[in-house]
C-alpha positions in Angstrom: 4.1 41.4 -9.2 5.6 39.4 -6.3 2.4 38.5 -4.6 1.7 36.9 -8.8 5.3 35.1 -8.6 5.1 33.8 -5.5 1.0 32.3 -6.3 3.0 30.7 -9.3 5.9 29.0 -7.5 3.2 27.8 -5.0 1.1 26.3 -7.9 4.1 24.6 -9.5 5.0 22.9 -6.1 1.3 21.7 -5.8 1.6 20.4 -9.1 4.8 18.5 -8.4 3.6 17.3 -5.5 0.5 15.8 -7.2 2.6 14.3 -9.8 5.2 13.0 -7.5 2.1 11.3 -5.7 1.0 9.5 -8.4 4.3 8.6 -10.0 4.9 7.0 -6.9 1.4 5.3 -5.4 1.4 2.0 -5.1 4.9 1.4 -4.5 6.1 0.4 -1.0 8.9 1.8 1.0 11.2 -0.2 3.6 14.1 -0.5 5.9 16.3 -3.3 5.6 19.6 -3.4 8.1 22.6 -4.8 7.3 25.4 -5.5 10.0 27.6 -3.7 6.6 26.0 -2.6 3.0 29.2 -2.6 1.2 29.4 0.6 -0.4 25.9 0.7 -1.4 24.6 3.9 -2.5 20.8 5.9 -3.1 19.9 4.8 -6.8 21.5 1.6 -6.7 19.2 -1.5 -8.0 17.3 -4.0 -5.8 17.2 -7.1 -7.9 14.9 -10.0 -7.1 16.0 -13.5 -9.8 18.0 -11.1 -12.4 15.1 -8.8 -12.5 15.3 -4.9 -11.3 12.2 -4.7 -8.6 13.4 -1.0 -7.1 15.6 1.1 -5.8 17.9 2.2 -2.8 17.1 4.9 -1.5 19.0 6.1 1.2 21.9 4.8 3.3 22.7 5.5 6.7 24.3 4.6 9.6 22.4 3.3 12.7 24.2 2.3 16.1 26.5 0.3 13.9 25.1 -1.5 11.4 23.7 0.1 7.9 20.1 1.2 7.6 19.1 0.7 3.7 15.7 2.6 2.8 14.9 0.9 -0.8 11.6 2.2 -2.8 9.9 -1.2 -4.7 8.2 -0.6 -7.8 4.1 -0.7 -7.9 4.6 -4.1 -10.4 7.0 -6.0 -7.7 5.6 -4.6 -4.5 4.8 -8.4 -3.7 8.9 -9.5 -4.3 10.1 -8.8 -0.7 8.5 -10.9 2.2 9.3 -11.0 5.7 12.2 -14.2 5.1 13.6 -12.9 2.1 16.9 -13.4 2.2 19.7 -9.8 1.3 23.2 -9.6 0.4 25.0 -6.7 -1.4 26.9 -7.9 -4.7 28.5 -5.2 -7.0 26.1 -2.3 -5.7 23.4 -4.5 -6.2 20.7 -5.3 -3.2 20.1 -8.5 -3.9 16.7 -10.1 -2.9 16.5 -14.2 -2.7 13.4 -15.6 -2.1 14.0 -19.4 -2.7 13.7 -20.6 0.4 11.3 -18.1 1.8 7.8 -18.8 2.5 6.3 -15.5 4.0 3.9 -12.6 3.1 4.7 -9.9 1.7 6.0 -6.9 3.7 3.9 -3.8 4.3 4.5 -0.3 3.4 7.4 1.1 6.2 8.7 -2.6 6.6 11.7 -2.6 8.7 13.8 -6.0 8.0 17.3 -7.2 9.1 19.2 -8.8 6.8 20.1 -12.2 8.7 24.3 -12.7 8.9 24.7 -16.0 10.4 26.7 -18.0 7.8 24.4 -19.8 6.5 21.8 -17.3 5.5 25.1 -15.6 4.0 25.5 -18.3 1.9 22.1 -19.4 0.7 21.3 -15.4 -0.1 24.4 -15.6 -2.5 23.9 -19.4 -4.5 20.4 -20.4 -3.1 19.5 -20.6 -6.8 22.4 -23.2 -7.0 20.9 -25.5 -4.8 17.4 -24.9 -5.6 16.9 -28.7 -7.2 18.2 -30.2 -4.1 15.5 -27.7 -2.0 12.8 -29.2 -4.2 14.1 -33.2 -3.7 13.7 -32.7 -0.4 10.4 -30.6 -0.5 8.9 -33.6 -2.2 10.3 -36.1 0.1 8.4 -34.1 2.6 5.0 -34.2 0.7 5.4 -37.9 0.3 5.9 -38.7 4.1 2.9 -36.4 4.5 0.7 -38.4 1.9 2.2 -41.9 3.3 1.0 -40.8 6.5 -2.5 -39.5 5.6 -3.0 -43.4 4.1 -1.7 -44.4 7.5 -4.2 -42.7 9.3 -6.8 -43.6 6.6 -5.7 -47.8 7.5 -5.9 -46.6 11.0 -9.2 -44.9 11.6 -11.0 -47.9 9.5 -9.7 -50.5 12.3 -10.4 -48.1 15.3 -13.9 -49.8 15.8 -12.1 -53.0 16.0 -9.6 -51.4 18.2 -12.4 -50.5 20.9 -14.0 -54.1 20.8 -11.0 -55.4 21.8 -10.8 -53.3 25.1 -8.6 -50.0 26.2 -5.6 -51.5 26.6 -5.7 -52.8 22.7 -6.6 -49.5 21.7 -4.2 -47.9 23.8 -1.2 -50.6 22.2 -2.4 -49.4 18.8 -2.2 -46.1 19.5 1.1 -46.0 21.2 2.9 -47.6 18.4 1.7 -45.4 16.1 2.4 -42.6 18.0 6.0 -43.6 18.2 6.1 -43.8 14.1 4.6 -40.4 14.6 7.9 -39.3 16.4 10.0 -40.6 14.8 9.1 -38.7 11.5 9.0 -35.6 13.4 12.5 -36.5 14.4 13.4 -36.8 10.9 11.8 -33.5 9.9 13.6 -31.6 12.6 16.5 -32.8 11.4 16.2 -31.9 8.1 15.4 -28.0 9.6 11.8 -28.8 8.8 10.2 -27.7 12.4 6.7 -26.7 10.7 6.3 -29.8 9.3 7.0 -31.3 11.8 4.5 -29.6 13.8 2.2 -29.9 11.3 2.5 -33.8 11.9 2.1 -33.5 15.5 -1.1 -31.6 15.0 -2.5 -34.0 12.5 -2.0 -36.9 14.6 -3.4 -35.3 17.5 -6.6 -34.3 15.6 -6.8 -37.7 14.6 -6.7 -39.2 17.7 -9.3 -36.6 19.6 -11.8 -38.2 16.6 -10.4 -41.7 17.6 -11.5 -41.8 21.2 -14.8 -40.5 20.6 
């Protein structure tokens, strides 16, 4: 009768295990640190733009800061990348992704939520500024297509350029390699440091086809 009962309970914990298995494939697990999680608790959301995208589940302390284990559902395993932004706002993890342009994180992901002030602020009212974000997205993707025709205009006189001897060619260069510059100046500023390595590299590319 035992040996029966005991065949039973380890059946039934098979069978839980199965269906806990498939309840839950798919879905990714991950770490995210916060200096402090503000009373967060296991079962609270993790909300991505309004929308519920998982769970927490598990809080605990770690050398100091807050290690929160959240569990993201199979349909918004693709909501957290490696830049998203966290904050905590009435037992809520919130998730902002408006400024982030990264992949999404793997299964076992450990993040750190980023606590400079800034970061702070945009995870909280990012949305806020969001039509400011894209002005100045699209002022970038016109300096990049003003540029393109400049190195179109360019690369159509280069012939010209190499009649007229190196040191022409070298003038012509030079000046446009100090308008080069000066737009990656401009980029920097604006906290736009791939760009503006992106414009370095195109120039660069351009001029290795130049001189040949």
């Amino acid at each position: 009768m035992l040996r029966k009962l005991l065949a039973l309970i380890a059946i039934a914990v098979v069978v839980w295990l199965g269906a806990r298995y498939f309840v839950h494939r798919g879905e990714v697990k991950a770490t995210v640190v916060f200096h402090d999680a503000h009373g967060l608790r296991k079962g609270d959301p993790v909300v991505e733009n309004g929308q519920t995208i998982g769970r927490v589940t598990s809080v605990t302390p770690l050398e100091g800061d807050d290690a929160v284990g959240i569990r993201l559902d199979r349909a918004h395993r693709r909501e957290v990348v490696t830049d998203s932004l966290f904050s905590v706002e009435n037992h809520r993890l919130v998730v902002t992704n408006t400024v982030a342009i990264g992949n999404p994180i793997e299964d076992g992901a450990v993040l750190r939520a980023k606590a400079d002030r800034l970061s702070r602020w945009l995870a909280r009212h990012a949305d806020s500024v969001q039509p400011l974000l894209e002005k100045v997205k699209r002022a970038a993707d016109r300096k990049f297509d003003s540029f393109d025709a400049e190195l179109a205009a360019a690369t159509a006189q280069v012939p010209q350029w190499k009649r007229d001897g190196q040191k022409a060619f070298d003038q012509h260069v030079g000046e446009l390699r100090k308008h080069v510059k000066t737009m990656e100046d401009d980029l920097e500023r604006s906290d736009k440091v791939a760009e503006a390595k992106r414009l370095q590299e195109k120039f660069e590319h351009w001029l290795q086809e130049a001189r040949r």
